[in-house]
C-alpha positions in Angstrom: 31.6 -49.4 -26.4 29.7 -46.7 -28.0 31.2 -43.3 -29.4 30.1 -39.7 -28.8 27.2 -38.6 -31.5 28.7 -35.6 -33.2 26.7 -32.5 -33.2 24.8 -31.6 -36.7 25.7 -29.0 -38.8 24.7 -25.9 -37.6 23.8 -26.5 -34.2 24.5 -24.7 -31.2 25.6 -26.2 -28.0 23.7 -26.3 -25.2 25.6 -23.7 -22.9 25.0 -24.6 -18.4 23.8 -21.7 -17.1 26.1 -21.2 -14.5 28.7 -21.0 -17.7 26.9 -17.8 -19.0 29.4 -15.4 -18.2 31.9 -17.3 -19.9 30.0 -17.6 -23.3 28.3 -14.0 -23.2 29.6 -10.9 -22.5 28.5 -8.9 -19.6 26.0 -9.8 -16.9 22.5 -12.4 -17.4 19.7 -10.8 -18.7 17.2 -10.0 -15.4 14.5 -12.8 -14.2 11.2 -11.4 -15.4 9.4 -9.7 -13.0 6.1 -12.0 -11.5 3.2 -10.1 -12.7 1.1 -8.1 -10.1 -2.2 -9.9 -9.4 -5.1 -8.3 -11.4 -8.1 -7.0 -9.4 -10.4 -10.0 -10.3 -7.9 -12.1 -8.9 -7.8 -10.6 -5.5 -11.5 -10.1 -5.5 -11.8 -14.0 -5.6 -9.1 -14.6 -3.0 -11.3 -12.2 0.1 -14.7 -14.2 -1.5 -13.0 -17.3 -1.4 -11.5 -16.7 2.4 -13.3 -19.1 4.9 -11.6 -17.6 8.0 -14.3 -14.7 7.7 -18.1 -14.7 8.0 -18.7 -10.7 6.9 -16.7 -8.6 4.8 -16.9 -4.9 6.4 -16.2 -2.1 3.8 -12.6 -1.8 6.2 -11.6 -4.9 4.9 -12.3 -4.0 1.0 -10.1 -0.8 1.3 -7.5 -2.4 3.1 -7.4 -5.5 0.2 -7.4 -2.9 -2.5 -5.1 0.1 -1.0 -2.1 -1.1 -2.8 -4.3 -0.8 -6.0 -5.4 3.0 -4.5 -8.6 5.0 -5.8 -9.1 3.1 -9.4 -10.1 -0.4 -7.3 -12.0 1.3 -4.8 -14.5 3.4 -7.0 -14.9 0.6 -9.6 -15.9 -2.0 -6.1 -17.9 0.4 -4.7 -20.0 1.4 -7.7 -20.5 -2.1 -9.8 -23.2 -2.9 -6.6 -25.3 -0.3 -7.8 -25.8 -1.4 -11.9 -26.7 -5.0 -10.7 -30.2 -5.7 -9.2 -30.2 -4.6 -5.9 -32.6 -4.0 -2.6 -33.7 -0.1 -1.9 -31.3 2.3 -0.4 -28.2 0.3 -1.5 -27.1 3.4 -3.2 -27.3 5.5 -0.9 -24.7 3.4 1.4 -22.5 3.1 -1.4 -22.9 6.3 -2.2 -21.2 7.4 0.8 -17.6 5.8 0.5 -17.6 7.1 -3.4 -18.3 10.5 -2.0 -15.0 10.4 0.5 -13.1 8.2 -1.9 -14.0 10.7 -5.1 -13.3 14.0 -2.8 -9.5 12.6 -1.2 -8.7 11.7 -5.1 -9.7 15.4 -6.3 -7.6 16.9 -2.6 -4.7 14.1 -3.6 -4.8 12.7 -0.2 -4.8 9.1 0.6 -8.0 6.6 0.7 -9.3 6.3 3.9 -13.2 5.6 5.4 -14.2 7.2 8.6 -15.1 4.1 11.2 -18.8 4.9 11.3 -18.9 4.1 6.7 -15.9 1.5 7.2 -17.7 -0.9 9.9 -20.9 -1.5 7.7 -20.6 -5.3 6.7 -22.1 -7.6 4.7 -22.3 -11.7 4.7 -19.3 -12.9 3.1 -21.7 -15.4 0.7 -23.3 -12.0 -0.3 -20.1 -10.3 -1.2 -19.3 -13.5 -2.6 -22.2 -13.7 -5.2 -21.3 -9.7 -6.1 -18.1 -11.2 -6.8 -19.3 -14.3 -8.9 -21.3 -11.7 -11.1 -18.5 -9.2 -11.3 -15.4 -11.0 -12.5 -16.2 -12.3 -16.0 -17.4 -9.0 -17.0 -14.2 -7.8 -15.0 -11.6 -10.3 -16.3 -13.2 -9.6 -20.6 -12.4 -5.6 -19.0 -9.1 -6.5 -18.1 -8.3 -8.1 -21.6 -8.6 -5.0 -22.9 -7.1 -2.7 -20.6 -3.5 -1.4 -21.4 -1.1 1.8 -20.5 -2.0 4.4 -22.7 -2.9 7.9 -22.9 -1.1 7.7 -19.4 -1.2 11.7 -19.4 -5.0 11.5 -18.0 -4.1 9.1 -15.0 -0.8 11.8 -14.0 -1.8 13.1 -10.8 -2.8 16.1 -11.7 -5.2 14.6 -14.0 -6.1 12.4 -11.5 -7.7 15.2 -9.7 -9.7 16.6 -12.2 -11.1 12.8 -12.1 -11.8 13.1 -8.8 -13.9 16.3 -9.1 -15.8 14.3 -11.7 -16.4 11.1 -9.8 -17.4 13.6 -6.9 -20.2 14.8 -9.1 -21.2 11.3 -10.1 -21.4 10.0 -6.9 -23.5 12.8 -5.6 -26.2 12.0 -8.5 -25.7 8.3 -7.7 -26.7 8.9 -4.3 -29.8 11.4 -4.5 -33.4 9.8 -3.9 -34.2 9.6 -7.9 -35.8 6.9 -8.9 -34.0 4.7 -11.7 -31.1 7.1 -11.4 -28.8 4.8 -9.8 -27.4 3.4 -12.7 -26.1 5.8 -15.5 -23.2 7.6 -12.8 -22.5 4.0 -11.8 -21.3 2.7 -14.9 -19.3 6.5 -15.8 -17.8 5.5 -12.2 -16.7 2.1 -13.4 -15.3 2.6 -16.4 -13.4 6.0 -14.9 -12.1 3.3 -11.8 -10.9 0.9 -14.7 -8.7 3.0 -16.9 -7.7 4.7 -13.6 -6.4 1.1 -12.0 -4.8 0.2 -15.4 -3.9 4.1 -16.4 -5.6 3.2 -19.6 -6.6 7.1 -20.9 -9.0 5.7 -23.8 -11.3 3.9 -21.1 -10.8 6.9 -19.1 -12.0 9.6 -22.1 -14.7 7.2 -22.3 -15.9 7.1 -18.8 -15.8 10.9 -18.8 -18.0 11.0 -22.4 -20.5 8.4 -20.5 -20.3 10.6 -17.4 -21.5 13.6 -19.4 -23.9 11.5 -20.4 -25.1 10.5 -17.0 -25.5 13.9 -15.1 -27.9 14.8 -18.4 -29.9 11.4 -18.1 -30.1 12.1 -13.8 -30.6 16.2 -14.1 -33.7 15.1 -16.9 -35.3 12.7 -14.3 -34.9 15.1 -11.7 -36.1 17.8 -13.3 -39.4 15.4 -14.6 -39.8 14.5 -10.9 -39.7 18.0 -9.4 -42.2 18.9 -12.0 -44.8 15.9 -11.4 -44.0 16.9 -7.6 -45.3 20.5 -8.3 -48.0 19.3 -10.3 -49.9 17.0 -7.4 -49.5 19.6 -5.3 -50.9 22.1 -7.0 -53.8 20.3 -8.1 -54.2 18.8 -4.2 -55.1 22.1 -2.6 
């Protein structure tokens, strides 16, 4: 026969759950809410999804709708700092130009059919993916509410005007002029999607920076332009 081991000094007892409202006044504290997935995290799911062959640009803005304009600029901008074949930018250019413009009018994203059908193989969009996330998931580390008077939706707007500017000079025939709007583009998309004001004051600051950098090579170009043809005739 063996007897019951007294609790030690001090010690609580271990209260059933269902007993709560006996041994605590007023109701359970809530069940923490499951956190949202992050954007790297979906990304990897619509790589990772057999059932498709292509991803069309229609099935990025539908993935990343519930994440709205922050998602979208940062996907379609990355592309452009990586490696890529000639004219990319200029396709990509095109959804940042409607996505920048309905943030600025504070209208909801949406692609005309002719922009939204374009497609790409999925083990492309895959590889984009694969080169994206860790830089995305170190980003994401970082990111945190702050500042959260820049991402109000006035705020928002004047965003939009300046991501409509970028995306403009991301888009014009310059050579080696692709990059510099890009990256003000992703870092704006980032502190936008997280409403994270410091990494948006510093997209803006690189943003200045960018429309110098793109205005000084198109300025150099127009010159050497006018300069071969006045010395061809």
């Amino acid at each position: 026969m063996t007897e019951d081991t007294p609790p030690a000094a001090g010690a609580q007892p271990v209260v059933p759950d269902a007993d709560w409202s006996a041994h605590h006044p007023g109701p359970p504290p809530p069940a923490p809410r499951p956190r949202p997935p992050r954007l790297s995290e979906i990304l990897s799911t619509l790589a990772e999804d057999e059932s498709r062959d292509r991803v069309a640009i229609a099935d990025m803005l539908e993935t990343m709708r519930a994440r709205a304009f922050g998602a979208l600029l940062l996907i379609f901008a990355f592309p452009n700092i990586l490696p890529s074949p000639p004219g990319l930018a200029g396709i990509l250019g095109l959804p940042l130009i409607f996505l920048s413009t309905q943030m600025m009018l504070g209208i909801s994203p949406w692609l005309p059919q002719v922009i939204a059908r374009r497609s790409m193989p999925r083990s492309t969009f895959a590889g984009m993916v694969t080169r994206l996330t860790p830089w995305l998931e170190r980003a994401e580390r970082l990111l945190k509410a702050r500042l959260q008077m820049l991402a109000w939706p006035v705020s928002q707007r004047l965003i939009g005007g300046v991501c409509l500017i970028l995306s403009i000079a991301l888009a014009l025939p310059i050579p080696f002029a692709n990059m510099a709007p890009s990256v003000a583009i992703c870092l704006i998309g980032l502190g936008v999607l997280e409403r994270d004001g410091v990494w948006i004051m510093i997209g803006l600051a690189a943003a200045t920076g960018a429309l110098i950098y793109v205005a000084g090579l198109g300025y150099a170009l127009l010159k050497s332009a006018l300069f071969v043809l006045a010395n061809a005739f």
